[in-house]
N, C-alpha and C positions, 0 to 999 in steps of 0.2 A: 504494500500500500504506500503508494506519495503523499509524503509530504506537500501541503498549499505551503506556496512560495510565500517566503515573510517580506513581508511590503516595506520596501527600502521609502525613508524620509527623505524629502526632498533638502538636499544640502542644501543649507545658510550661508550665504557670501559674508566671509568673515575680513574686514580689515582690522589691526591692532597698528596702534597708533604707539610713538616708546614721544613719551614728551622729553621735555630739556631736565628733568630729575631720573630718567630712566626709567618709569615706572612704565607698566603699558597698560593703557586706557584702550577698551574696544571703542569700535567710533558709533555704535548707538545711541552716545550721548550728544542729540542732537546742538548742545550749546558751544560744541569742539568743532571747528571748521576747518584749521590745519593743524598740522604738528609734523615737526624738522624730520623724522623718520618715517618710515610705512613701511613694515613688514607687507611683503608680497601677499597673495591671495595665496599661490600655487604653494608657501609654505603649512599649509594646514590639507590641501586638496588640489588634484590635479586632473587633467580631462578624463582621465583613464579610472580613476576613483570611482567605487559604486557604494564607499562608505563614508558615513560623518564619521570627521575626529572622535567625536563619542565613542561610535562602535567600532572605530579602531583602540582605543583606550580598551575598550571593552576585552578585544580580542587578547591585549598585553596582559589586564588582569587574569581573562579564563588560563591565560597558557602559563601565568605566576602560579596560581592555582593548582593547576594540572602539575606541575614540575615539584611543587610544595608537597603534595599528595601521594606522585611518585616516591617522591623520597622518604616519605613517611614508610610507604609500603615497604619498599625496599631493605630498611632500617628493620623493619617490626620482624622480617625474615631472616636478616643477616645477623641480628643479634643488636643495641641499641648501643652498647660501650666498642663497636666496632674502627668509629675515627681512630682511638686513642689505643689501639692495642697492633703489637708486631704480628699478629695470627690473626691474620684479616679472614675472617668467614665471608663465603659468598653464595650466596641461596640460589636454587635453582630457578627461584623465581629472579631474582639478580639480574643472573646470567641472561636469562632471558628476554628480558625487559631492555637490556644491554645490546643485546644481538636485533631486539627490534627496532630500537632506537637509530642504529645502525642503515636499516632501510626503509626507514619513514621518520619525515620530518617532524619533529615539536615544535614546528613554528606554530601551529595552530593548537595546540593543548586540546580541542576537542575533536578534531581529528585526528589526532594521534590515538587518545582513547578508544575511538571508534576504529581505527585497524586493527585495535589488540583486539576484540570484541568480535570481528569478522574474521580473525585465526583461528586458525585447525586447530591451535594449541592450546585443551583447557585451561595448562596454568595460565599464561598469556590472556584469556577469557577470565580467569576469577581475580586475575590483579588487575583485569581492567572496572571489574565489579567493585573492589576496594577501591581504586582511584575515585572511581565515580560517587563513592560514598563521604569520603574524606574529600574532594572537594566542596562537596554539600555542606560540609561541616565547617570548610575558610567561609563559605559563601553565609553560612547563618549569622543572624543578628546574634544570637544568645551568646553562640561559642564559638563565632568565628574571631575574623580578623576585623579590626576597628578599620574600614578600610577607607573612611571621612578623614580618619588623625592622620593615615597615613597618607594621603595625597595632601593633608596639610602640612605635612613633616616634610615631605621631600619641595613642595614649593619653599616652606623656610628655608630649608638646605639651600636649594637654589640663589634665592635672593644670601644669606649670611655667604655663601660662594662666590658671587655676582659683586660684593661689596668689598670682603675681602681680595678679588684677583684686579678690582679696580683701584683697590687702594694700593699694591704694590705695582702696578704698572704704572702709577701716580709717582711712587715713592723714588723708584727706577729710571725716570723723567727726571725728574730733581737731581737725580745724582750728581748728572754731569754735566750741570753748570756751575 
């Protein structure tokens, strides 16, 4: 049985304005007329694109997820004190997951699950069953991952990055007069 095709959103022409403080203002604030910078259009989407920025963000959290998950699985087989020990165990399911890895991509996190799933090889089918349950679980409100803090952590990151590699390019300038 097919799946009904899921109804792409029509993509938002997005411009991002960087004002004379650096910050970047999008330009629906109809009270901004210019500003010295304009991030391109084509850096968020391009002709060839059939997804928003969103559901591309999307696709990076499923396959953080997915990779999260794997290694959960992987871990709960091989034994959990595994990093830190000279007699590394490796489970068959490991090994396997290892060798699939091998000939299908994880760029997509839910297509990679879904090949293990279409394998001849049960183990392969029941660690694709764990993955899929264990991503359920980054994905829950209750016991997952806070995943609002974290995309506000890593924009903090960015901007305290952003501040700091301008101020030594600042500082690096001065030297040498």
């Amino acid at each position: 049985m097919m799946r009904p095709p899921i109804p792409v959103r029509k993509m938002r022409k997005r411009n991002v304005f960087l004002n004379a403080g650096g910050k970047a203002d999008d330009d629906d604030d109809d009270t901004k007329t210019e500003a010295p910078f304009r991030l391109p259009h084509s850096l968020w989407t391009n002709r060839s694109d059939s997804k928003t920025p969103e559901q591309k963000c999307s696709d990076i959290y499923q396959s953080y997820a997915t990779m999260a998950a794997i290694r959960v699985v992987m871990a709960q087989d091989d034994g959990f004190g595994n990093e830190c020990s000279e007699d590394v165990n490796v489970s068959e399911t490991t090994s396997k997951i290892l060798t699939h890895k091998e000939k299908h991509s994880m760029r997509s996190g839910t297509s990679f699950v879904q090949s293990m799933l279409q394998s001849a090889d049960p183990i392969l089918r029941s660690a694709a069953l764990r993955i899929i349950e264990t991503r359920r679980v980054y994905a829950s409100e209750k016991e997952g991952m806070d995943w609002e803090s974290s995309f506000r952590y890593a924009k903090e990151d960015m901007e305290q990055w952003r501040v700091k590699m301008l101020k030594r390019v600042a500082e690096k300038s001065l030297e040498g007069e």
